[in-house]
Structure formats: structure tokens, C-alpha cells
N, C-alpha and C positions, 0 to 999 in steps of 0.2 A: 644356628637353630638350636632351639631347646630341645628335652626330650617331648616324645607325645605324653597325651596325660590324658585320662578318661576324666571328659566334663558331661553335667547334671542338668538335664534341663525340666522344668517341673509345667504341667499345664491340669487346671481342676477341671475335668470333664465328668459330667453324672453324677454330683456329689463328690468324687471321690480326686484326691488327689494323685494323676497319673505322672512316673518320673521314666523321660527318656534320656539313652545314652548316648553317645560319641562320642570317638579318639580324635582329640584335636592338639595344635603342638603353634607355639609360639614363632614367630617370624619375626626379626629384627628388621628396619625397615629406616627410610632415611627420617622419617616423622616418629619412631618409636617404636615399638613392639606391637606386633598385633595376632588374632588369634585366628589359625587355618586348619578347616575342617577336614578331617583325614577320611574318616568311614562315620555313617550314622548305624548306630546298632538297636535302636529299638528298646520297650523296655526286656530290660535281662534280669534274670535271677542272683544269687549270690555267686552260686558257683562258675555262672559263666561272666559275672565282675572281674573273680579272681583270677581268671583265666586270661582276661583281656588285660589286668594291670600287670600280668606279669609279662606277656608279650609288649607291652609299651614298654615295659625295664628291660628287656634282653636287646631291643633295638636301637637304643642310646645310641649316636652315633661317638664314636670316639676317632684318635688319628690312628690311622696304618699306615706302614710303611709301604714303598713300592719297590718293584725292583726293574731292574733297565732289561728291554726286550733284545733279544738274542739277532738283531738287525742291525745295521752299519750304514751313518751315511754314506749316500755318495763322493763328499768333501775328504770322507777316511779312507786310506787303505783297510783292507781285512789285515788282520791279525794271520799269524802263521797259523796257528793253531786253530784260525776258522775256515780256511783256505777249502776245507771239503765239506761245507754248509751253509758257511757265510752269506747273505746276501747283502748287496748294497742297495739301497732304492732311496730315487729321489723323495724326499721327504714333504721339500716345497711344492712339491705335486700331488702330492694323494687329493685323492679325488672320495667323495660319500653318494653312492648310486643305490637304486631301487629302492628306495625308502618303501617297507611292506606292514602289516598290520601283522603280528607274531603270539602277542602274550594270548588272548582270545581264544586262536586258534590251539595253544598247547593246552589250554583248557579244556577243551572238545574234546581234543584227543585223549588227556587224563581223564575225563569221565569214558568215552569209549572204551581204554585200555579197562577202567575198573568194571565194568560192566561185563566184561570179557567179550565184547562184541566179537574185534578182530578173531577172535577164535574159533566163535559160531560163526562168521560168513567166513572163515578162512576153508571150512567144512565144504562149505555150498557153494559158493561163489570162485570156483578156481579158474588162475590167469587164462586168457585166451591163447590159442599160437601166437599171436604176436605180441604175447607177455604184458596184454592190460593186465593191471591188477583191479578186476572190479570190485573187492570187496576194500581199495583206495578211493575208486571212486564214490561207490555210494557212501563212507567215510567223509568223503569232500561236499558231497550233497548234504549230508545230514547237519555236519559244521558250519554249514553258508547257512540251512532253513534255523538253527539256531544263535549264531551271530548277528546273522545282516541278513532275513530272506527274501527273496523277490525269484524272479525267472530263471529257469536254465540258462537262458540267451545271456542275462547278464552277469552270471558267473563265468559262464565260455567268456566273455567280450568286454568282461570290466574285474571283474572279480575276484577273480584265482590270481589274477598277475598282482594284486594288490594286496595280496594274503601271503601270510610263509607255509602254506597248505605242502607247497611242493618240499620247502625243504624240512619239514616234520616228518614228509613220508617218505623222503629219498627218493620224488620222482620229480619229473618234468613238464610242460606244460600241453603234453598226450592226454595226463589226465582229464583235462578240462578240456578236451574235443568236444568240440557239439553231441558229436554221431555218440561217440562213449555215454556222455551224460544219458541220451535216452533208451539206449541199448541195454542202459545197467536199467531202467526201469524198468522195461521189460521182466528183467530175469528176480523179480522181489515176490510177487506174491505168492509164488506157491511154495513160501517158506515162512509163511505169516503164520501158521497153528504153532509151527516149531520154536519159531521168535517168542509166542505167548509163554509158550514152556519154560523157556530159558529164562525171562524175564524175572515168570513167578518164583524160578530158584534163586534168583541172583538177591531180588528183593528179602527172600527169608536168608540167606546168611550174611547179608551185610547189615540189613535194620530189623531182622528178625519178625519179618511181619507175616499176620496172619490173619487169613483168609475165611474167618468164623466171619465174617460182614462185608457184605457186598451194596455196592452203592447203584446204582443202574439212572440212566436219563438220558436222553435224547438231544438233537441239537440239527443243524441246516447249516450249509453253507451252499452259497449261490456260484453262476457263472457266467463269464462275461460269452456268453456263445447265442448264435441265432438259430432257433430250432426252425423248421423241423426235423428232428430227429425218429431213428430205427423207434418202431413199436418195443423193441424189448430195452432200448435203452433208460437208462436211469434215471437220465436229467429229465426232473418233469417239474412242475409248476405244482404248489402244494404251500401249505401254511410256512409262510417263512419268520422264522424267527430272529433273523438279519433287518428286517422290517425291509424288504426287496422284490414286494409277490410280482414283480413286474421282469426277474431274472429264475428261471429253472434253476435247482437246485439239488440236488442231493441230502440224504438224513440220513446221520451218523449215530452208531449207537456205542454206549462207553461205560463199560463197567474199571470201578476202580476201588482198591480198600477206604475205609476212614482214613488213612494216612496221607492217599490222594494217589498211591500209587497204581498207575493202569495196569490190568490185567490184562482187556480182548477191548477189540470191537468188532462194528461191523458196520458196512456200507451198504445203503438202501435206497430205493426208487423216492426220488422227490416229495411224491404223495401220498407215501407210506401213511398211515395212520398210528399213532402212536401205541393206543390198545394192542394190535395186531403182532407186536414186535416180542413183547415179553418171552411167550411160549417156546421161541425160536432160537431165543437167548437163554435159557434154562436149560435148553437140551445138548448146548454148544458148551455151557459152562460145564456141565455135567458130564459129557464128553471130554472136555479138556484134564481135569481136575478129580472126575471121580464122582459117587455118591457120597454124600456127608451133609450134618444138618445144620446149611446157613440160615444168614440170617441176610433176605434182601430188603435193602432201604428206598422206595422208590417216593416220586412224587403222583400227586392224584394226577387223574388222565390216563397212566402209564399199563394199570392191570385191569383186567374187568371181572365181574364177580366168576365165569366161570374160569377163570385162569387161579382165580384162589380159591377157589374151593377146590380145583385138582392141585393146587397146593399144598392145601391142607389133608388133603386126602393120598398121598404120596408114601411113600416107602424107602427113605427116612422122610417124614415129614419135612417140609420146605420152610421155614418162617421167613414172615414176611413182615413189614414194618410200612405203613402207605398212609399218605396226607389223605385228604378227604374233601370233597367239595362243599362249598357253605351249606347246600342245601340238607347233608345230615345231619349237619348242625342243629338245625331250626327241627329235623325230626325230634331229635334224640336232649333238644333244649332242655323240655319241662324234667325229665327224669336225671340230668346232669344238675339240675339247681338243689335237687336233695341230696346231692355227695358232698363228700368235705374237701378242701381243695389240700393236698400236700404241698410243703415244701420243698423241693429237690434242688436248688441252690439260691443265692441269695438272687432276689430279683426275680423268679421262676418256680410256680406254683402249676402242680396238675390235678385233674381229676378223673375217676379211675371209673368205668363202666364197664360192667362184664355183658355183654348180648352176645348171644347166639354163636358159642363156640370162639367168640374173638373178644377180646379187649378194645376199648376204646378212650382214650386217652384226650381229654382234651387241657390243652396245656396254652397260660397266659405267663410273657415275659413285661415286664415293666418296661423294658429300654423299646421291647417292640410297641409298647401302648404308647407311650410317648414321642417316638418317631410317626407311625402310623397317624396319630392325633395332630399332630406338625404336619403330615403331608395332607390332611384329610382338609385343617384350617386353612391351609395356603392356598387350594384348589377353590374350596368356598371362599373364600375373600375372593378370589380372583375373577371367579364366575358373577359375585354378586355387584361388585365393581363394575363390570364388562355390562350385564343388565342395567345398570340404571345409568352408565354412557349413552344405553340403544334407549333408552325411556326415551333420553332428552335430544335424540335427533329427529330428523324430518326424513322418513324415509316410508316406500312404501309395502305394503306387504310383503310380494315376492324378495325387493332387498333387505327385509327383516328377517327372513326364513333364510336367507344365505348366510346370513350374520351369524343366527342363533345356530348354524351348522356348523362354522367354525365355530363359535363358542366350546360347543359341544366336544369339539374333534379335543379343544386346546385344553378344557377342562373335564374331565369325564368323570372322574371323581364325585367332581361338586354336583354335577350336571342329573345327577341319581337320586340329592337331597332337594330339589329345586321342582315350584309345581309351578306350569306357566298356563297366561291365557292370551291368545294373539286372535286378533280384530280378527272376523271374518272377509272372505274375499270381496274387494269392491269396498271396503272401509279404507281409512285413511291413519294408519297409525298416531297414537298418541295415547297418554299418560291413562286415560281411562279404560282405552280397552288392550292397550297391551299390557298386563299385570305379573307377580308374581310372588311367590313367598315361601315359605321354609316349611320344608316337610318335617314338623317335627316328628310325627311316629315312629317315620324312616330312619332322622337322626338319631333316636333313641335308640335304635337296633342296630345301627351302624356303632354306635359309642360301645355297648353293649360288647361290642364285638370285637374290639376295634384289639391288637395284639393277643387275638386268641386262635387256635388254629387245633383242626379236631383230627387225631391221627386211630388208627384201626389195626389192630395185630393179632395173631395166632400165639403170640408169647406168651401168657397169660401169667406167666409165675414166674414176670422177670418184676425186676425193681423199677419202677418208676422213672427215677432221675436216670436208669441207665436207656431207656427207652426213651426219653427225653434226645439226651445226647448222641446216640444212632441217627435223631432223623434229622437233628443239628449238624452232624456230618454230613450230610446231603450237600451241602454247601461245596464239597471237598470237587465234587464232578461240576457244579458248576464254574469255580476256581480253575479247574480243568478244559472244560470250554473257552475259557476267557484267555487262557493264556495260547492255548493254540489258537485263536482267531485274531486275538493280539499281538502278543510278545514272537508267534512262530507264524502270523499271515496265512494262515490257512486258506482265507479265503482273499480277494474272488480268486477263481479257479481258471485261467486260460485253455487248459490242453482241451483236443480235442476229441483222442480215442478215447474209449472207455477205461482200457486196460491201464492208461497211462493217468488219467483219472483217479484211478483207485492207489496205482503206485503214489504218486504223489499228496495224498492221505496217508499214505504208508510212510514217506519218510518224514514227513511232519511227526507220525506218532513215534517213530525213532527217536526225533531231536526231542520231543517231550517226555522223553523216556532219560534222556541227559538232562534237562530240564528238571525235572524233578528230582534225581536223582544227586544234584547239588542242591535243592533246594534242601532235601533233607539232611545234606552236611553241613548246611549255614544255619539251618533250624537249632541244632546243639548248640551254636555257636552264638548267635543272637537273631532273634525274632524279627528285627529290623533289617538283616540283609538279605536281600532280592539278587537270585541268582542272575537279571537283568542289570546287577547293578553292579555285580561282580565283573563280570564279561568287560561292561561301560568301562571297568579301571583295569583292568588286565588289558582290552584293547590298546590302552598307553603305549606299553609296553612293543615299541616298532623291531623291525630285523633292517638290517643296509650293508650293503656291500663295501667295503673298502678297501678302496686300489690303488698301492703301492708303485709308479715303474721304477722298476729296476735299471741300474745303466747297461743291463746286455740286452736290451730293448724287448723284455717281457713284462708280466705284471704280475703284483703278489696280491692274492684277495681273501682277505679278512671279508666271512659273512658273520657277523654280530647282530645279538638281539641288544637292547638297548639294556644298560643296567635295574632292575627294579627300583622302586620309590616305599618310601617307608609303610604306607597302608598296603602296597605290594608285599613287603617283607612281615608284616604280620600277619596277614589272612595265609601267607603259604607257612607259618610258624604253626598257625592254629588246625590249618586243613594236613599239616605232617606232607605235606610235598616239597620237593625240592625241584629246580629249574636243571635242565639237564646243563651237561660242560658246552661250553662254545666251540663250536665245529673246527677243526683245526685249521688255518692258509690251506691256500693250494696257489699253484703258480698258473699261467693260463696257458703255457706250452701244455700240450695235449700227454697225461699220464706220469706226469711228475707232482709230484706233492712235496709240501716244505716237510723236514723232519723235524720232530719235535729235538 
């Protein structure tokens, strides 16, 4: 094999010439050379180029020597001189058992160590008399919800025996008892403010962040359970944003910086109303953290006017930063079209209204006018196409009205610009009385409108483009949603107490606290690698047992992780980790160990 080598891959999106990277290394092959892709990194910068072409130069594979292992066949006499260590073992016998899942797993555990979890539940969570160690277990929980997550049952009954969980932590397969697994849930949440604390210090000395911007929004996850349920219980029935109104659900609240790091959350009755939550989260943050004057980023829905006006009326003053519904738009139109629009980066212009003690920003993106206009044409094609299908059938009223409801369901968009006339009841559809045609006034004010979005603030003497960029970070909590209902399965929800309910939100937000917490180590490192994709190639990486017998009819067992692979050996070059030493034999007579 060649060495790796950073290749160039060019694609013109937006105008603009976009270049992406990856380490890819040459394979000889019985047809010829060919080219195998190591890691995709995204596009990067210069200085993380240079970082990356020096790591593909330190990994050159060259020859090393080896040297003969300190073991005897069984064919050879020992040597005199090995006579008090020596072992002989049959050679044509070794046997390769428990093939486990290893690199992943030391991953987990390197972000927990950095986090210094084990050290805050080592506080709280002390062994039982019979020496669980629960703060192994919820460790074990956390590593499986960001690996591979699914059920308690199939971590006990599939999971743990298939992972090197046990021998990372020096224990056995007590761990993964059913009864332990939900036992440790039990004993998490009333350690959940402390965990906030710890968090928010860990996050400021390792990526220095800072909590001048808070992001807030909402979100639902359903469950697979048959109500009915206690009156005080949680699971209720309420707008679901899974698209599920047909499963109870719970509503989750989540604040987290620009950076995307979580701070808090909290868990809420199904039919929570979104307005209703703000107040309750203000006092919880301010609680946690102290008085000081942020700055919260929310979307419209989320605050109602008297929630900001005690906002603004507060001691230190709160600032706040909040999207806005169309409809103030269309107020505050006519006296926005006499401002001048700024530039605040290329592609992104706002404009600036001072009313009534607040700022109101409305701000137009080109890439969003041009997406928006793509989704707006696709919908109208779609819908007017689907109409003039139903022109040229034979059908009668009632099954026109079914038609035009699915239309409607399938295009709603279009379905806004579009004015219809359908035959009265007892007529016979056809080409004359069922009609239709194009709203233009409507389309005009749709077009009008069409990547622009009207935002409202108490900042009034901030800059623009930075106001801009605040509500662009919104984005960051949604990124955040998606990756716990995705990447860490948060939902559907099985359990059926409450308490255990809530635990298991709890360790979800643990493993998104790992979760992110490498993503911001790959972020330095290139834009293209997804801490999901990290994991995927470190999983490679197996543990297996291999057994020696000996001719005094014992066995020698080598447990080995498997060697790393070259895209192995540079992500741990660039993350400054190293794979710990290989666990030394042991023989299977009970309390004897090989000597090095």
C-alpha cells in the first residue's frame, strides 16, 4: 500500500465554487492500483490542511522488526533458564473466542473520563453492599444510548456480551443485570441540577464557552403505551411534533449555547402549551447560574407579550431576541419599505425598525429566496397538474371533494395560491363548472415575502449582522433535537413509570452531552466528521480472546483488541489519544497470572 494522501474534490453550488476533502491512499490490486477512501473531512481550512497532510506523513507504513514471544512450543523442551516461567502451549490449537465490539466502546469511555463524569457520580452514586458499582452501570447505559441505543432488555440479553463494556471497566456481566439496569435509574434524578452545574464548568475550561447567549425551544417525543393514565401523569395527548397525535407524549424543554452545548432541561406534560414554559425556564436558569444580562434566542410561539415585557422590565434587564409571526409583518410592512436594507454578509441584508422600546429587524437571505421559491414552484406545479388530472375525470361531487382533500393534505403550499369553483350539489362534474385559477395578489405577497423573516428585540444598540447571526444560531437546538431523536433514539419511549420515564431522558441527555462534546473535538479538526461516523470506524476496531492449551492441561488467554487501521491511527494522532497497553495473559487456573 501507498502512503494516504489528502484528495480534492470540487462541486459549484450557488455560484460558488465549493472544495471538499478526504484522506484516501492507493491499493494495489491484481487489475492495478486503485484509489480507497480512508475518512471524508469536509471542506477545511488551511490550517486544519496542514494538520491533516502531516498526519498522512507520520503514518507511512514502513518495516518493523518483531521480536519472538517469550512461549515454547509444545514440540520444544523449555530451556533451563525458563524452567520457572516458561510455558509450553500447543500452538496448533489456539482457538480465537468472544469476538466483542471494543474501539466504540473506549471512545465512550474517553469522552466520559474527559468530562470527568466518573468523578461526579463517583460522589453520589456509591457501590451497594454487594459492591455494584452504579456509577459503571449508568456508564454502561449511557455508552449503549450513544453507540447502538434501543432497550434495557437488549443490552441485559444481547448487548453487553457483545461489547468490551466489561473489560474497560474491570467488571463482569452483574453489570448488565436486568434488576441493576433499572435500579440505577431510579437513583439519577435528583442529581440532575448538580449534573447542570458540572456540565456548565466542564464546557467553559475545555472550549471556553460562554453563556452571554442562550438558545431555548421546545420539542415532543411520543409513546408506545395505552392510556388511560393517573390525572397527574404526564403522558397526555397535545400537539405532536413527531407527526404521532394518535400516541401521548411528553414536551421537552432545552436550552443550549450557540455552540450547541446543553445547559438544562426540563420535562413536561404532553399538552403543555409552548407560551406557558418560558417564565418557568427563566427562573430555573437564574436559579442555576445566577443574575446576569443574557441574551435569550427563541423562536415565535415561545414568549407572549407579557412574559417580555417583565423581561424587559427586570433587574438586570433580560434580552431577548424572537422570530415573529407573518402577521407583524404585514402590520409593520408599509413603514419597513421606507428603511434601507443593510448588508451584514454576502448574500444577507436587514432592515432596522425601532417601535416601542424594541428593535425589529427584518432580515432577507438569497439562498433562503431561492430555496423557498424551489419549494413554493414545486408545490404549485404539483397541485396544478393534480387539478387539471380531476378536470378530465368523470367523477362525482362527493368523489371530487375527497380528491381535492387529499390534494390539499399533499400540497398545502400551492393549495393557498389556487381559487377554485366546484359544481353545486346534484350537478355532475365537468370541465365547466368545476374551475380554477391563480391567485395572483396572493402570489404577489407570497413572492414578496418569500426568504424574509421578521425578528423583534430589546437589544437596540447591538449591530445588526450580530443580531442576524444569534437567531441563525437557533438552528443549533434544533441540530440538537435531531440528533437525540435520531443518532441517540430518544423516542418512542416504552417504560412505563413515570420516574423511569424521566430517567431515561436523563440518560439520553448524558450521552448527548458525549455526543457533543466530540463533536466539538472533530469540529477543530474538519467540518466533515460526524461524531456518528467516528464511532461507525472505531467500532471496527473488535476485542477476542485467545486460548493457548498448554501441555499441563490449562489454557493461556490473550484478551486483545484488534490492531488499529490507518484512518484509526490518524483521528487518535489528531485527537492527542493514545489506545491503552493490551491487558497482559492470564492462565485459567484460578489466581495465577503469566509473568511478564
Amino acid at each position: 500500500m501507498a502512503k494516504p494522501y489528502l484528495h480534492c474534490h470540487h462541486r459549484f453550488k450557488n455560484g460558488k465554487d465549493h472544495c471538499y476533502w478526504s484522506i484516501a491512499e492507493k491499493v494495489k490490486t491484481r487489475r492495478g492500483w486503485v484509489q480507497r477512501h480512508l475518512l471524508y473531512l469536509g471542506e477545511i481550512n488551511d490550517s486544519q490542511k496542514a494538520s491533516w497532510t502531516k498526519a498522512t506523513e507520520v503514518f507511512d507504513p514502513v518495516l518493523r522488526q518483531t521480536r519472538e514471544l517469550a512461549l515454547y512450543p509444545a514440540d520444544r523442551p523449555l530451556p533451563e533458564h525458563a524452567s520457572d516461567y516458561g510455558v509450553q502451549v500447543r500452538l496448533d490449537q489456539f482457538e480465537l473466542r468472544r469476538p466483542r465490539q471494543w474501539g466504540a466502546c473506549w471512545v465512550a469511555c474517553q469522552l466520559w473520563d474527559q468530562l470527568k463524569l466518573d468523578e461526579f457520580w463517583g460522589e453520589r452514586l456509591p457501590d451497594s453492599r454487594e459492591e455494584t458499582s452504579w456509577r459503571h452501570v449508568l456508564q454502561t447505559l449511557t455508552a449503549y444510548r450513544l453507540i447502538d441505543p434501543g432497550s434495557e432488555w437488549r443490552l441485559h440479553r444481547e448487548w453487553f456480551k457483545n461489547s468490551a463494556m466489561a473489560d474497560l471497566l474491570e467488571e463482569d456481566f452483574s453489570l448488565a443485570q436486568k434488576d441493576n439496569l433499572y435500579r440505577c435509574l431510579d437513583k439519577l434524578l435528583e442529581h440532575r441540577e448538580d449534573l447542570f452545574g458540572h456540565l456548565r464548568r466542564r464546557w467553559e475550561d475545555l472550549f471556553g464557552v460562554k453563556f452571554e447567549v442562550l438558545l431555548y425551544d421546545l420539542t415532543s417525543t411520543y409513546f408506545e403505551s395505552d392510556p388511560p393514565f393517573a390525572e397527574a401523569d404526564k403522558r397526555k395527548y397535545g400537539y405532536s411534533r413527531d407527526k404521532r397525535p394518535d400516541c401521548v407524549q411528553v414536551v421537552i424543554a432545552l436550552v443550549v449555547t450557540p455552540e450547541g452545548f446543553p445547559l438544562a432541561y426540563e420535562v413536561m406534560a404532553g399538552n403543555t402549551s409552548d407560551k406557558t414554559t418560558l417564565r418557568a425556564f427563566l427562573e430555573r436558569i437564574e436559579k442555576l447560574y445566577g443574575k446576569a444580562e443574557r441574551i435569550w434566542v427563541m423562536d415565535r410561539g415561545i414568549p407572549t407579550e407579557e412574559v417580555l415585557a417583565e423581561m424587559r422590565a427586570s433587574d438586570p434587564p433580560i434580552h431577548y431576541l424572537v422570530g415573529t409571526p407573518k402577521g407583524r409583518l404585514t402590520r409593520y410592512e408599509k413603514q419597513l419599505l421606507e428603511c434601507r436594507w443593510q448588508v451584514v454578509r454576502e448574500g444577507v441584508q436587514v432592515k432596522l425598525l425601532p417601535q416601542d422600546q424594541e428593535l425589529y429587524v427584518l432580515a432577507q437571505s438569497t439562498d433562503r429566496v431561492n430555496k423557498e421559491r424551489g419549494m413554493r414552484r414545486r408545490q404549485l406545479k404539483g397541485l396544478l397538474r393534480r387539478l387539471k388530472e380531476l378536470q378530465a375525470m368523470e367523477l362525482s361531487r362527493d368523489q371530487l371533494l375527497l380528491k381535492l382533500g387529499a390534494a390539499k393534505q399533499q400540497f398545502p403550499a400551492g393549495w393557498r395560491l389556487v381559487a377554485l369553483h366546484v359544481s353545486e350539489a346534484g350537478q355532475t362534474v365537468n370541465a365547466q363548472n368545476f374551475t380554477f385559477k391563480l391567485r395572483t395578489d396572493k402570489l404577489r405577497q407570497v413572492r414578496r415575502r418569500e426568504g424574509r423573516y421578521l425578528l423583534r428585540s430589546n437589544l437596540s444598540a447591538q449591530d445588526p449582522a450580530r443580531l442576524w447571526q444569534f437567531y441563525v444560531q437557533l438552528t443549533q437546538v434544533e441540530a440538537a433535537f435531531k440528533d437525540l431523536k435520531d443518532d441517540l433514539s430518544l423516542r418512542p419511549i416504552f417504560h412505563q413509570l413515570e420516574r423511569r420515564i424521566e430517567a431515561h431522558i436523563f440518560v439520553a441527555f448524558l450521552a448527548y452531552c458525549l455526543h457533543v462534546h466530540l463533536r466539538a473535538r472533530l469540529r477543530a479538526l474538519a467540518p466533515g466528521l460526524s461524531p456518528c461516523s467516528m464511532l461507525e470506524k472505531f467500532a471496527a476496531i473488535q476485542m477476542l480472546d485467545v486460548h493457548f492449551p498448554t501441555t499441563d492441561g490449562r489454557e493461556l488467554v490473550f484478551a486483545r483488541y484488534t490492531q488499529p487501521e490507518k484512518d484509526h491511527k490518524m483521528l487518535l494522532s489528531q485527537l492527542s489519544w493514545e489506545l491503552p497497553p493490551q491487558s497482559p495473559p492470564r492462565i485459567t487456573q484460578k489466581g495465577q497470572l503469566l509473568k511478564d
